[in-house]
N, C-alpha and C positions, 0 to 999 in steps of 0.2 A: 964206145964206152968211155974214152979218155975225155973227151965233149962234155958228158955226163958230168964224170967229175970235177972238171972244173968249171961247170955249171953250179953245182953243191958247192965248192969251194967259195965263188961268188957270191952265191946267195947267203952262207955261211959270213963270210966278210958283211956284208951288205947289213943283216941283222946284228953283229956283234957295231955296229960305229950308229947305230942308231937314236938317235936325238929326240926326248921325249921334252915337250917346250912345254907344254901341260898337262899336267898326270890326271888319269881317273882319280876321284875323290878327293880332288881340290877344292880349296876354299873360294867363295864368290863374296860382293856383296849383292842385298838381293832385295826385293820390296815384296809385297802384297802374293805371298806364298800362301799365304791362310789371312783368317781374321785379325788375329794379332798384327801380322806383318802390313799389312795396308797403310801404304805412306798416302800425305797429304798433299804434299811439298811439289813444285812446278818438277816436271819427268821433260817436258823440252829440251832438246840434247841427249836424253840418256844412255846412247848410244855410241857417242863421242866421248875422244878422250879427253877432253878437258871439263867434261862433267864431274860437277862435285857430288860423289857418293858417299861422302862420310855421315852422315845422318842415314844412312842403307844400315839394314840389317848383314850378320857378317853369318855364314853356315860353309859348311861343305857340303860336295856332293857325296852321296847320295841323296836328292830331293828325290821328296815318294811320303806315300800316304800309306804305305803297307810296310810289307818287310824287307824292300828294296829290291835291288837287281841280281839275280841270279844270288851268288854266292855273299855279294857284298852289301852289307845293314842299309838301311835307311840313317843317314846324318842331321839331316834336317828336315823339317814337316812341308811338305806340301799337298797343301788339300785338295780334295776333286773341286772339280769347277771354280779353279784360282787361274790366274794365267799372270804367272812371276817372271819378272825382270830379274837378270842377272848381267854382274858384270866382272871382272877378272882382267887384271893386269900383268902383264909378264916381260922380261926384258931379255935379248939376242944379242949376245957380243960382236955376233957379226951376221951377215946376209944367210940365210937357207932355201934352199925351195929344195924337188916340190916337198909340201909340207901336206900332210891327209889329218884332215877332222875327220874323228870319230866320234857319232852320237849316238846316244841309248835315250829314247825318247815314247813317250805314252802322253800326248797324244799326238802334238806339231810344235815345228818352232820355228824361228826367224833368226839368222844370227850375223852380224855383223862383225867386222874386224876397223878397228880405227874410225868409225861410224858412216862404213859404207857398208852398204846390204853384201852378204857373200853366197846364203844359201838360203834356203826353209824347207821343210819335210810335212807333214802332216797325214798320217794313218793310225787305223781303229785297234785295237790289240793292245796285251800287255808287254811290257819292254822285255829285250836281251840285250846285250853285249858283241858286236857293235854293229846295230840294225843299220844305222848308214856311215858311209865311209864315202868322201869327197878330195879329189887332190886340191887344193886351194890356191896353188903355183907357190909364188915365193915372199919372204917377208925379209926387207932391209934392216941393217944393224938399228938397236934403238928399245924405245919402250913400246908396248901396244897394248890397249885395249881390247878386248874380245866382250861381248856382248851378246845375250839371247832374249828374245822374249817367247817364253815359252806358253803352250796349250793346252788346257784340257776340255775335255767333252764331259767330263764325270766319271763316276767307277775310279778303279786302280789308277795310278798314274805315280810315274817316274822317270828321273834325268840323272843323265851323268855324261860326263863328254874329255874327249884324249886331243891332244896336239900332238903331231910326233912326225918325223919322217920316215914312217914305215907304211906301206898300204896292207888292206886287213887282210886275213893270213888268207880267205877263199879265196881275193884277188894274185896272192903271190903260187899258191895252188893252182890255177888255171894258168899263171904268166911260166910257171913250171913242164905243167904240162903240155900247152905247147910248144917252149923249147925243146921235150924233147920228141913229140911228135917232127917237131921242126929236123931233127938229125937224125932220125930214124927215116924221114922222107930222102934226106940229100944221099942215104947208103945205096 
């Protein structure tokens, strides 16, 4: 039992020093989310940090074409059968890892960190909170670029995405469980 508790104690510390590098419902800039949004302009590099997005439209997330995700609005419009560029800058006083992206996503996407490929997802369904979860290892002191190019198929669709050092809470639930299957074995 004493194991136990300072397993909770841990885990307890562990969530209280947690480092959120990008919150749900952050601001992007972003192109061709709908009709309106359709840029013209060369997208070569767009992935890269030293891409000029200042002519990009500016929204937060929630993109979505409905009522949003779960509890949280829709912020900005994104239409079915759009597939929008997003990009997002954020700065690290100093080095983190590991660091877990969280997406909420309807339908697929592509995303990049500093304008190297990191991950993509792609499944049919409408979104929840937070459908995928990646550890991404670590990111050095500095500025970075994060970058998505997102999907849809049509119907409902919507995004929103977390940076943080914490893994999602069913991962910390089974990493719980079995520790203590793990000391209930060693009695």
């Amino acid at each position: 039992m004493k194991r136990i508790l300072i397993l909770a104690a841990a885990f307890a510390a562990g969530q209280a020093g947690a480092a959120v590098l990008v919150a749900a419902e952050s601001s992007y800039q972003y192109i061709d989310a709908t009709a309106a949004t359709m840029y013209g302009g060369s997208t070569a590099g767009w992935e890269t940090t030293g891409y000029d997005d200042s002519a990009w439209f500016t929204g937060n997330a929630v993109f979505s074409n409905s009522t949003g995700i779960d509890s949280n609005p829709t912020q900005t419009a994104w239409d079915a059968d759009y597939d929008p560029k997003l990009r997002h800058t954020f700065t690290m006083g100093s080095s983190m890892g590991p660091l877990f992206a969280h997406v909420a996503i309807d339908n697929g996407f592509d995303m990049y960190i500093d304008g190297v490929w990191v991950w993509s997802a792609n499944a049919e369904g409408y979104t929840s909170y937070w459908e995928y979860t990646k550890n991404i290892g670590s990111l050095g002191a500095g500025t970075h670029t994060i970058a998505f190019q997102l999907e849809d198929h049509g119907g409902l669709t919507a995004f929103d995405f977390q940076l943080d050092t914490v893994p999602e809470p069913a991962s910390l639930a089974v990493l719980g469980l079995g520790a203590v299957a793990l000391i209930r074995r060693r009695r």
